[in-house]
Legacy VTK file of the C-alpha trace (Angstrom):
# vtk DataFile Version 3.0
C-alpha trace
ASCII
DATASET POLYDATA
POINTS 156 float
-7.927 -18.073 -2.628
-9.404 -20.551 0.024
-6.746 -21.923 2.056
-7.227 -25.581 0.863
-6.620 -23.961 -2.579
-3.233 -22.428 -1.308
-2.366 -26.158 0.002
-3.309 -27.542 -3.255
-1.376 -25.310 -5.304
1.855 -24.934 -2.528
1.859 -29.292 -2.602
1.650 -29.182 -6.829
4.843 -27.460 -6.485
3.699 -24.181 -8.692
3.837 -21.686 -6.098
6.177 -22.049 -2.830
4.901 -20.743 0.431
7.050 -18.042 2.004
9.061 -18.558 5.516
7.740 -16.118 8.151
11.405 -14.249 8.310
11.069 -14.146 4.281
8.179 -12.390 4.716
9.179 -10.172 7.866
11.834 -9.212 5.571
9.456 -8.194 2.731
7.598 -5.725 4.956
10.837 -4.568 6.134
11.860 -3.380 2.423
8.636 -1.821 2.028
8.844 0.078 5.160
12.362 0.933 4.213
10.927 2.097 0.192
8.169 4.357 2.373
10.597 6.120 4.418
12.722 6.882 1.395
9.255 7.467 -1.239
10.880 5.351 -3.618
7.666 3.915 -5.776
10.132 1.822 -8.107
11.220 0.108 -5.190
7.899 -0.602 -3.600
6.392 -1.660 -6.985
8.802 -4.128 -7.031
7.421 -6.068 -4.510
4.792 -7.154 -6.549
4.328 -10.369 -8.374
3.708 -9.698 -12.415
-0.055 -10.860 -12.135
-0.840 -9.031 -8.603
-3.677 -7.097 -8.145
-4.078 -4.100 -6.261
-7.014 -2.408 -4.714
-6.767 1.576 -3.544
-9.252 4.340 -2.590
-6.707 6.627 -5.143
-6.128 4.883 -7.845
-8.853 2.070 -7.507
-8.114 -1.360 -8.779
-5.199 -1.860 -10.888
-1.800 -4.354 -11.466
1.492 -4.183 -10.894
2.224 -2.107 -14.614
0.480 0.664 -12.545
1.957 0.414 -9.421
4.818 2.642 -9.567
3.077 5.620 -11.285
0.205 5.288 -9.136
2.910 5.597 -5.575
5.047 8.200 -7.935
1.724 10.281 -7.608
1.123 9.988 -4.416
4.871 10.742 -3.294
4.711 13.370 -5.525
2.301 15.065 -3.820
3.311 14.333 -0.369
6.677 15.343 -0.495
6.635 14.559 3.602
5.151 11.713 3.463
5.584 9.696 7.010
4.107 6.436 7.160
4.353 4.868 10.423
3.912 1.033 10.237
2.984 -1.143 13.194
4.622 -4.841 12.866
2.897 -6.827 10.340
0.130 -9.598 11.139
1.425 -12.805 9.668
-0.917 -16.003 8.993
0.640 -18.037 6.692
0.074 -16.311 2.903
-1.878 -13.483 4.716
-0.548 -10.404 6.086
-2.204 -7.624 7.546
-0.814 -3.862 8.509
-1.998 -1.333 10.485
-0.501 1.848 9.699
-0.730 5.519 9.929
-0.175 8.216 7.846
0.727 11.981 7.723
2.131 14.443 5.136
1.663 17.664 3.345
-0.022 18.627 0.256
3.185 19.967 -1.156
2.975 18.592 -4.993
-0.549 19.179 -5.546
-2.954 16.190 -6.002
-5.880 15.076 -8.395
-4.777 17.955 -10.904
-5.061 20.450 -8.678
-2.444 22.782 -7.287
-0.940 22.408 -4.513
-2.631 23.236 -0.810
0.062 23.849 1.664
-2.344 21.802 4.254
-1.570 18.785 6.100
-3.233 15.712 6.740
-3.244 12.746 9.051
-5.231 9.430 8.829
-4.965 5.545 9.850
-4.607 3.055 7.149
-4.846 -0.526 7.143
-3.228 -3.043 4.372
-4.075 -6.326 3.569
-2.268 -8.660 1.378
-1.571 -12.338 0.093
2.216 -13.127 -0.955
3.564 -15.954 -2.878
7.013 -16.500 -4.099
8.592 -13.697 -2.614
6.191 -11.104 -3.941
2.549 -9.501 -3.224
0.315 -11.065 -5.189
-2.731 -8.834 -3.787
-3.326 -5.700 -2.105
-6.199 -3.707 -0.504
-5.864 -0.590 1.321
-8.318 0.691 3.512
-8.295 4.474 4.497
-10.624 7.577 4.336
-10.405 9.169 1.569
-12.591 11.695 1.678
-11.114 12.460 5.377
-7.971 13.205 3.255
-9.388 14.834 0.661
-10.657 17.621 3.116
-7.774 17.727 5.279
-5.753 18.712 2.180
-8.849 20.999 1.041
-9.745 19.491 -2.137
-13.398 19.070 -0.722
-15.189 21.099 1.925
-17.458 19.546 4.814
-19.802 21.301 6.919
-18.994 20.426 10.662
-22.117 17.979 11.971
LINES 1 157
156 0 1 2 3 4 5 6 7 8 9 10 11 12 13 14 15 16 17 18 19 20 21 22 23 24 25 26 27 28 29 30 31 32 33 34 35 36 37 38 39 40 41 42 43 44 45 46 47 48 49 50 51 52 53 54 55 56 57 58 59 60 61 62 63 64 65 66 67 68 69 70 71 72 73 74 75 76 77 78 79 80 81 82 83 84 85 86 87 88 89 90 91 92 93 94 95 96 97 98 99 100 101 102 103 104 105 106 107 108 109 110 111 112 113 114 115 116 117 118 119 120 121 122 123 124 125 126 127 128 129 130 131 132 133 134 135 136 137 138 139 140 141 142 143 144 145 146 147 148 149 150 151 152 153 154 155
């Protein structure tokens, strides 16, 4: 959405624009469902008609969203996320974070690998009426997949 779309539709008065401390306070629940890896918690963040973009599960809406972090927590049982404070510009918000964990509950239907992984991660999003109304996370997937040893790579 074009920002003189988000004026339009915040002046029609059928979306409201969030307060910067509103949404400070959303990325502070969602840091707070990471640490705990509760994916009902986190998926309720999201707006009924958001949309959200992954290297795991691809694109997908909120109906997903809790299976598709269930999975992932489920197979991290460690999973740390370390968040650096959010980038706020107006609807916008941008986070750089990084992550680390263990293969503990086995991932993409295979068993699990005992083998850790680390990688940065960044997440973008728009929010509107208290929710996130899109998502996209950008990380390297296939740098996890052969830390955790579901693909091998040949060292350049």
């Amino acid at each position: 959405m074009s920002n003189e779309q988000h004026r339009t539709t915040a002046v029609t008065g059928t979306s409201r624009e969030m307060t910067r401390d509103e949404i400070a306070d959303l990325f502070a629940r969602r840091r707070e469902a990471y640490e705990d890896l509760d994916a009902a918690a986190s998926a309720a963040d999201y707006s009924d008609d958001a949309t959200i973009e992954s290297p795991v599960t691809g694109s997908h809406g909120k109906a997903d969203a809790e299976r598709n972090l269930r999975v992932v927590f489920d197979a991290f049982l460690d999973l740390k996320m370390t968040f650096d404070p959010p980038v706020i510009n107006g609807s916008r918000v941008a986070c750089y974070a990084s992550a680390a964990g263990t293969n503990m509950g086995g991932f993409m239907g295979l068993p699990p690998s005992g083998r850790p992984f680390k990688l940065a991660t960044a997440f973008f999003y728009e929010v509107r009426d208290g929710k996130i109304v899109r998502e996209q996370r950008i990380y390297d997937f296939t740098g996890l997949l052969v830390q955790i040893g579901v693909l091998k790579a040949k060292p350049v």
